[in-house]
C-alpha positions in Angstrom: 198.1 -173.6 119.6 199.3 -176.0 122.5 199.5 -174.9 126.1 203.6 -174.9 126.0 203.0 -172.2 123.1 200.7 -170.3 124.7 202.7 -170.2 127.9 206.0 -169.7 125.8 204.4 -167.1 124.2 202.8 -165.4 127.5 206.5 -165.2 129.0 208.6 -164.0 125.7 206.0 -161.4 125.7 206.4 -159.9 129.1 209.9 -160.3 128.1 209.7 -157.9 125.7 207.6 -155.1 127.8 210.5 -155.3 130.3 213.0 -154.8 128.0 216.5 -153.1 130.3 217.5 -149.9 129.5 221.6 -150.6 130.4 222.2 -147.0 130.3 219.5 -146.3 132.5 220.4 -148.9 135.4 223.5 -148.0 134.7 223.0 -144.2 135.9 221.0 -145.5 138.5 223.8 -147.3 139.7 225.7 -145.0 139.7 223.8 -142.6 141.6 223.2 -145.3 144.6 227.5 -145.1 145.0 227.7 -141.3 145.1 226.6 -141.0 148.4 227.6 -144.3 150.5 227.2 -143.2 154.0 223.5 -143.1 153.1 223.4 -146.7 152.1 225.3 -148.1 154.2 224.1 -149.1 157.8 225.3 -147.7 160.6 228.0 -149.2 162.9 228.4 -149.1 166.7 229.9 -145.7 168.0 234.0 -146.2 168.6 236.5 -148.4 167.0 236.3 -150.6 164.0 237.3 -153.3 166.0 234.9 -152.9 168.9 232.1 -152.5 165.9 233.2 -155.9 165.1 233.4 -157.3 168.2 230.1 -156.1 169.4 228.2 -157.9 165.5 230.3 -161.1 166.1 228.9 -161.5 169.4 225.3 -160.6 168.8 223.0 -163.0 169.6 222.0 -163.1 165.4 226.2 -164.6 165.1 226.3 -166.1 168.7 229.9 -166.3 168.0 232.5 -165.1 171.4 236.1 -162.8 170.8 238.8 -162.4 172.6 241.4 -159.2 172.0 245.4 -160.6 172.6 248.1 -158.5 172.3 250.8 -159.9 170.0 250.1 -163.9 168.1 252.9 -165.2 170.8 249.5 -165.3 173.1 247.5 -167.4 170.8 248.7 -170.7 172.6 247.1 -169.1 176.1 244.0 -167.9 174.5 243.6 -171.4 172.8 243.9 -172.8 176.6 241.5 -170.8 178.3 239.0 -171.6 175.8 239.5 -175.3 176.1 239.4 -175.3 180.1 236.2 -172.6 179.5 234.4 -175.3 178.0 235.7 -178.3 179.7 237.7 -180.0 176.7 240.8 -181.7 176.6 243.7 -180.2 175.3 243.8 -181.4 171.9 243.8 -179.5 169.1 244.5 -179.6 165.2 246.3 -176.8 163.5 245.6 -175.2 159.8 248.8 -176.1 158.5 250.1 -172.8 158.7 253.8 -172.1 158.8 253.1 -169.0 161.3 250.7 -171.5 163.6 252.6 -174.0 163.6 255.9 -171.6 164.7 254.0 -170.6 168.0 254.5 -172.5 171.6 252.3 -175.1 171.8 253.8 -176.8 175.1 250.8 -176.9 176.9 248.5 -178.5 174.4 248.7 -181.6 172.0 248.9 -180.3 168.4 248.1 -181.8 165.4 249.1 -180.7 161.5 245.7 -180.9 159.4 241.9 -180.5 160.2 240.3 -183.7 159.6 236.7 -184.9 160.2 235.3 -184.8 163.5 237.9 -183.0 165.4 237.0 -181.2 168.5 238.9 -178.2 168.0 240.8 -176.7 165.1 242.8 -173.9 164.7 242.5 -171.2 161.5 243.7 -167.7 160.1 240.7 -165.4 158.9 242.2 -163.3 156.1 239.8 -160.4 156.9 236.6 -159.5 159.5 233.8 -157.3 158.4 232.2 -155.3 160.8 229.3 -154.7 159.1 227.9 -158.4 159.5 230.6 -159.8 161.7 231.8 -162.1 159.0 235.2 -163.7 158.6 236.6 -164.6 155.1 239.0 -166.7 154.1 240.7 -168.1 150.9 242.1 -170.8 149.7 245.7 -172.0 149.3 247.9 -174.2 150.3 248.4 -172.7 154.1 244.5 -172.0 154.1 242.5 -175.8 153.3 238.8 -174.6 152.7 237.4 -178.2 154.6 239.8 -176.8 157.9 236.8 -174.5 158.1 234.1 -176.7 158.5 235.1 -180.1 160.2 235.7 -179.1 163.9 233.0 -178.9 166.3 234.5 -175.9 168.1 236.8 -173.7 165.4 238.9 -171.2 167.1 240.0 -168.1 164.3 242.9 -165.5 164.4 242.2 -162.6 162.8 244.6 -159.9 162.8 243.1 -156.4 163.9 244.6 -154.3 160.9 242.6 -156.8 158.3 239.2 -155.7 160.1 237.0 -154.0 157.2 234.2 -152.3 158.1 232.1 -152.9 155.0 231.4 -156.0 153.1 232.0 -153.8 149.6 235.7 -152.7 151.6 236.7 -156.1 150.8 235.6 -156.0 147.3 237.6 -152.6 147.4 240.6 -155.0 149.0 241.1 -157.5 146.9 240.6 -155.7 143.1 242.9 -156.0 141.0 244.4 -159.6 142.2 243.7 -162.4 140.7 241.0 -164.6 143.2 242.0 -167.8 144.7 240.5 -170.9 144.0 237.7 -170.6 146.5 236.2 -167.9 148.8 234.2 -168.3 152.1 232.3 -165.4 153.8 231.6 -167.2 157.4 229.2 -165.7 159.9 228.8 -167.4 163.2 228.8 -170.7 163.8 226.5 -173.2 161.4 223.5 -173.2 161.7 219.7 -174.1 160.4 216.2 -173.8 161.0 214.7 -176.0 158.3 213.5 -178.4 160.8 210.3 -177.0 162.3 212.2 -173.2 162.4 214.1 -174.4 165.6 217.4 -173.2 165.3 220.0 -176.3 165.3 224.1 -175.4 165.5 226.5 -177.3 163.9 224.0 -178.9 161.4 226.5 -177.9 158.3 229.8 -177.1 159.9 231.7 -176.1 163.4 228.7 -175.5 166.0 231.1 -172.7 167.8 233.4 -170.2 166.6 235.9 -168.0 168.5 237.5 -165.2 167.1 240.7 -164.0 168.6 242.0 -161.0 167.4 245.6 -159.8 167.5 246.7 -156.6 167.7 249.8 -156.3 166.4 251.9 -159.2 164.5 255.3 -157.9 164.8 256.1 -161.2 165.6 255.5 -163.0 162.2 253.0 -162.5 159.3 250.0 -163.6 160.1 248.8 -162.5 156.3 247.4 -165.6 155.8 246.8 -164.7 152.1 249.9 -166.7 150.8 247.5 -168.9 148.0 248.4 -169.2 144.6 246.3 -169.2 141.5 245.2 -172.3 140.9 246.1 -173.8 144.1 243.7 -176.8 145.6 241.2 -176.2 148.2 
């Protein structure tokens, strides 16, 4: 017998010691999702949307938030985060119908998020509390690249889309048929590969702001407008 046999053999027989019981895991499944609260970690006492605040700022996201009122504030917010960080006022806009609506007088705007751009602009469809995550599809409205070619990415997330779970968004979207392309974003980019020293902006934007809205009477900021099959 040659050594691939022998090894082939070794591995289709503990293959066949471990054999799955579906039913089995399928109980035991079950049983983890009886009693959630138990599984699930706990979030910071008070609202959702402090909960969230309070993970996206951590010093594992080392992302910053800002609260506004109403999206007609956006504009402002984007300002004070420019002149916060000492940065011209130039930015590029994900070509968004309800961005691109907003007064932008004090700024230089730009349609499209293209490579190496100081600041851009985006619309997180939801925020998770849990882990302080933003996700967003794709569509048309919502290019998957705008996400990772600024150096400083500034987000909008409306406060009625903040889940607190990550398994509330798989609860959110069932049912609809997925877009093209899905990103769960946590903080700014990051890596420790070299030497464990951790390096921002290695694979995407090395800061992210989150401002989030609390109402959007003044236009839908839904953001969710993709269509099946539409490009990324």
């Amino acid at each position: 017998m040659s050594a691939r046999e022998t090894i082939l053999n070794a591995v289709r027989a503990g293959l066949d010691s471990r054999k799955v019981d579906a039913e089995a895991a399928r109980r035991e499944a079950d049983a983890l999702l009886q009693d959630l609260d138990a599984i699930r970690p706990k979030l910071p006492a008070g609202a959702l949307v402090d909960a969230f605040i309070a993970r996206v700022t951590s010093p594992k996201v080392a992302a910053t938030a800002e609260r506004i009122k109403d999206i007609t504030e956006l504009p402002a917010a984007v300002r004070r985060y420019l002149d916060a960080h000492d940065l011209p006022p130039h930015v590029a806009l994900q070509p968004a119908a309800v961005l691109e609506d907003l007064d932008w007088v004090a700024l230089e705007t730009r349609d499209g998020v293209k490579p190496d751009d100081v600041v851009g602009i985006g619309i997180a469809r939801w925020g998770i509390a849990e882990t302080g995550s933003l996700v967003f599809h794709s569509g048309p409205e919502t290019p998957i690249l705008a996400n990772f070619l600024p150096l400083h990415h500034i987000v909008m997330v409306r406060e009625r889309s903040i889940l607190a779970f990550l398994d509330d968004y798989a609860v959110a979207v069932a049912g609809q048929r997925p877009p093209r392309n899905v990103n769960l974003i946590t903080g700014a980019s990051g890596t420790t590969d070299i030497e464990g020293s951790l390096v921002l902006g290695a694979h995407g934007p090395a800061h992210l702001h989150v401002v989030i809205v609390e109402n959007d009477i003044h236009g839908d900021i839904d953001a969710d407008k993709s269509t099946p099959g539409a490009s990324s």
